[in-house]
MARKOL-63445 format. One record per residue: x, y, z negated of N, C-alpha, C in turn; residue in three letters. Coordinates in steps of 0.001 Angstrom, whole numbers, plus 524288, in hexadecimal, padded with zeros to 5 digits. Last residue first. Layout:
N
XYZXYZXYZAla ...
# end
This chain:
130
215684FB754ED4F212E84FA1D4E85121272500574E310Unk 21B314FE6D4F3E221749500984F6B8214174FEE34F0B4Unk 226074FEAC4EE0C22404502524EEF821E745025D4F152Unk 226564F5164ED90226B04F6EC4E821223FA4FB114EB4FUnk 226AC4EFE44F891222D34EFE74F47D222DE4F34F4F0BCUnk 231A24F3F14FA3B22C954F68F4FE9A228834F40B4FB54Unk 237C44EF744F65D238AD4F44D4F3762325A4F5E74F65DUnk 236034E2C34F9C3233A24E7444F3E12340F4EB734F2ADUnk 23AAA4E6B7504DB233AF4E53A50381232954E4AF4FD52Unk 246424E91E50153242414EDB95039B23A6D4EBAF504D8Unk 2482E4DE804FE04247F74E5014FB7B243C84E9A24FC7FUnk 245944D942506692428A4D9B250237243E94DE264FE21Unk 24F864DC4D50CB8248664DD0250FA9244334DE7E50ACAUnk 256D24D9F0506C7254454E133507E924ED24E16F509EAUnk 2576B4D157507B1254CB4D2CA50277255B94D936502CDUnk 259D24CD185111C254F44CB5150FB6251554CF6050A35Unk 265344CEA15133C262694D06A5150725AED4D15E51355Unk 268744CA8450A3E26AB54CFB550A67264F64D11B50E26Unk 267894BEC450C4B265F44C0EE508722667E4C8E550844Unk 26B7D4BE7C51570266C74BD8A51556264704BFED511B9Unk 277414BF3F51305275674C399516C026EDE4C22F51690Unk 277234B60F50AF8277FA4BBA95093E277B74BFED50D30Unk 276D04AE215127A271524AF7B50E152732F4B4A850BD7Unk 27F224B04851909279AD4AF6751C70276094B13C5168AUnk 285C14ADE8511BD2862B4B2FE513A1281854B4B451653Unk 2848B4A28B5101C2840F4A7D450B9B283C64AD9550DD7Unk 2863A49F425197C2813D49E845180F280394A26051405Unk 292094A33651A6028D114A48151FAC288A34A2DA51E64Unk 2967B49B845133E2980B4A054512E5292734A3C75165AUnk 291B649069515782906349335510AF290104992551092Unk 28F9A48F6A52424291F748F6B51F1028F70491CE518CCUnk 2816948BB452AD3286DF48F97527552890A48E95522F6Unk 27C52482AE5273E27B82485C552C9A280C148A1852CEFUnk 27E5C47671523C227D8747ADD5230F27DF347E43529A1Unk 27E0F46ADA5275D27B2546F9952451278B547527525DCUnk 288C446A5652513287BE469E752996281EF46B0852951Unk 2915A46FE351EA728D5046E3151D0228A5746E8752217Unk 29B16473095229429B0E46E6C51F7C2963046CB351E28Unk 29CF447A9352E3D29A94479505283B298AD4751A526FAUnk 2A47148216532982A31F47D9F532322A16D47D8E52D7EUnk 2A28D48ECF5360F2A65648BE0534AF2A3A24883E533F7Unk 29BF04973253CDD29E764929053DF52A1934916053D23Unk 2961249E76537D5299A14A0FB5385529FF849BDA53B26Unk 28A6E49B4F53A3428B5A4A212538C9291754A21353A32Unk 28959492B4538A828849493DA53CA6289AD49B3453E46Unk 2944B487F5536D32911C48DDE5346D28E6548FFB5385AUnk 2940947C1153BEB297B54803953BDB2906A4856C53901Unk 2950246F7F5404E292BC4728653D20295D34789053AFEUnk 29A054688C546EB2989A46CDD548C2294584718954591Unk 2A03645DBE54375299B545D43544B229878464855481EUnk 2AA5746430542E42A91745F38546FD2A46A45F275480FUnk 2A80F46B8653B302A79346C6353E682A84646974543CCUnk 2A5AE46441530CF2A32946840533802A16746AA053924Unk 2B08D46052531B32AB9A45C72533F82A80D460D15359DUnk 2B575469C352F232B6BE466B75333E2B2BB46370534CDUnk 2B0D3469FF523162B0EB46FF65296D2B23F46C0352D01Unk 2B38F460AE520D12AFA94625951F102ACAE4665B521CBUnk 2C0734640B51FDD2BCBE45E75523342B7A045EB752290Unk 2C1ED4701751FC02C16F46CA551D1C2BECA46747520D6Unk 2C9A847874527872C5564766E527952C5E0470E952668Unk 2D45947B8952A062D01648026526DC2CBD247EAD52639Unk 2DA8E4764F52FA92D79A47A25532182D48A47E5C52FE4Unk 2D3E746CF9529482D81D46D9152CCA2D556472A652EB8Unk 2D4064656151CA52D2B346B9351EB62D6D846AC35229DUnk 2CE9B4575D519632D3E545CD5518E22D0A34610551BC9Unk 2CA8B44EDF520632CACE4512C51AEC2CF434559D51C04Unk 2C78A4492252A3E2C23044B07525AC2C3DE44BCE52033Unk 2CA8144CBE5360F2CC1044BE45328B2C77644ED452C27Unk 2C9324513453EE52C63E44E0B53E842C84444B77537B3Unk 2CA3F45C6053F522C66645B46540992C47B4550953E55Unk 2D8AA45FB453E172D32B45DCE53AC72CDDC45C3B53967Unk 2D926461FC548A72DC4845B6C547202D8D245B0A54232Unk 2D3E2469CD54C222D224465E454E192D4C04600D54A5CUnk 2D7E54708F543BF2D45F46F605424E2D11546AC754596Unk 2E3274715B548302E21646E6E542C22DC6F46E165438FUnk 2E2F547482551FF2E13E46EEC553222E09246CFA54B66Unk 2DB7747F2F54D072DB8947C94553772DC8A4763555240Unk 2DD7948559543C32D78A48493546392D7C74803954B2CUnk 2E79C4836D53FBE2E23C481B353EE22DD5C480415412BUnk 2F05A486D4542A22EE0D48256545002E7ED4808E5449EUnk 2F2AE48F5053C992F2BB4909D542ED2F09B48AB65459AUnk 2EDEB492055306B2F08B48F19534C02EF6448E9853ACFUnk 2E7D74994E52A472ECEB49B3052C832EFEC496A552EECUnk 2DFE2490C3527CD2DF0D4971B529C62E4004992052B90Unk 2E58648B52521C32E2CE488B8528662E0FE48E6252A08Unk 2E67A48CE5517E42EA4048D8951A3D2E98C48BE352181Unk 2DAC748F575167D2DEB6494315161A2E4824940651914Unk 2D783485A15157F2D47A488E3519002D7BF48DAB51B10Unk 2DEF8481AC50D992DFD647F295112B2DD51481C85169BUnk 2D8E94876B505122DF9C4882B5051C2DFB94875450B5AUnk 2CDCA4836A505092CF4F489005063D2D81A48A7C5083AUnk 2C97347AB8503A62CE3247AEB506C12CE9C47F2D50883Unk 2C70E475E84F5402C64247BBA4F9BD2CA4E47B0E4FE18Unk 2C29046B644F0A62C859470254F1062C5E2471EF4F429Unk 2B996463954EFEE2BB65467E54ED572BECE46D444EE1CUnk 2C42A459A84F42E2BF0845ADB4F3F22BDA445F634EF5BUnk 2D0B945E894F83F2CE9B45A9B4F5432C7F845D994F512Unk 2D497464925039F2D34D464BC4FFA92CFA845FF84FBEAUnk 2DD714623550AD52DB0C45F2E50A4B2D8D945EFE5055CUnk 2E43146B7A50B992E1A9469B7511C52DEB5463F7510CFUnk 2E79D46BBA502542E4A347123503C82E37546EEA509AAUnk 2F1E6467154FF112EA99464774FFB42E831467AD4FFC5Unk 2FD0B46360504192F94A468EF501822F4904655D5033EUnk 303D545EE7507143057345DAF5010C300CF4630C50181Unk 30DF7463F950F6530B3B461FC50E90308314606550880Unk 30C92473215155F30FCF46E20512B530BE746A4751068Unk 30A8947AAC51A7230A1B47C81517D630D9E4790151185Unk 30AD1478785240330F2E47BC85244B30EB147C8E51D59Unk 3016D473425259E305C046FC45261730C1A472E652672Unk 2FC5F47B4F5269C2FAB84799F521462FF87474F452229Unk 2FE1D4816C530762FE074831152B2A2FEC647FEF527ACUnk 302CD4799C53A3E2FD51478F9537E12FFE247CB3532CFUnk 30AEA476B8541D63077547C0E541623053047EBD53CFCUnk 30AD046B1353DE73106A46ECD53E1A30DC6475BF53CF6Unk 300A14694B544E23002A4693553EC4304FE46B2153EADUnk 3019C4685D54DDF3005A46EC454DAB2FF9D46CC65487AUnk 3067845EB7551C6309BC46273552713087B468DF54EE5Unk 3035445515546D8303EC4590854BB33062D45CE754A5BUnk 30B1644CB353F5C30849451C7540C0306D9452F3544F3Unk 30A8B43E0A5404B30BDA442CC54269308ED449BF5420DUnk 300614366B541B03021743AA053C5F305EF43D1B53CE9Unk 301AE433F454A532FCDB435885481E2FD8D4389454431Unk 3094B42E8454D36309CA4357254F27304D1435F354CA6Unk 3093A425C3546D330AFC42A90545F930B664308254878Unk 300F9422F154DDA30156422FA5481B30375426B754466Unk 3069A42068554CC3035542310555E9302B64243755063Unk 30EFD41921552AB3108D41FF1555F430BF84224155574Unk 30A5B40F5C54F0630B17412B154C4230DEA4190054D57Unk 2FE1E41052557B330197410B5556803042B4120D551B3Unk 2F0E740B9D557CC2F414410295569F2F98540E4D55517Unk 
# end
């Protein structure tokens, strides 16, 4: 490797100029939350960038820290291996699992709704034939 090469390496690209969060300035750790932090800020500002979804999230694919795109390195491997929700296909970190958190709670609270009229109505139908 060259040192031309080297440096066009660290050269921006062309569609980071584009990029929201490089409009936003440098010196912010909301695209590389410390262990713990929420990358909610960084999810919010990738929601209103016009780059996100296409080549930012290809140039973040391989890279194993920060949020590109709206998706923690953690969603990104996720979704290299091909583990995704089955209810509502976002990537999931727990390769595991069958559905997100949000689509597994909602799955036991439509189960639960459904299950406990049946039994309502088979004790109210004892009391009475008793």
């Amino acid at each position: 490797m060259t040192a031309a090469d080297f440096y066009s390496a660290l050269k921006p690209r062309a569609w980071m100029d584009d990029a929201l969060c490089a409009q936003i300035g440098p010196g912010n750790d909301w695209f590389h939350p410390a262990k713990g932090e929420s990358p909610s800020t960084a999810r919010d500002i990738c929601a209103r960038c016009p780059v996100a979804e296409g080549v930012c999230l290809a140039y973040g694919m391989d890279d194993p820290y920060g949020v590109y795109a709206g998706y923690t390195a953690k969603e990104r491997r996720a979704m290299r291996h091909g583990h995704y929700c089955v209810d509502c296909e976002t990537p999931l970190i727990y390769p595991r699992a069958k559905r997100c958190r949000p689509c597994a709670n909602s799955r036991r609270r439509r189960q639960h709704r459904e299950y406990n009229p049946t039994r309502q109505r088979a004790r109210s139908a004892l009391k009475e034939s008793a």
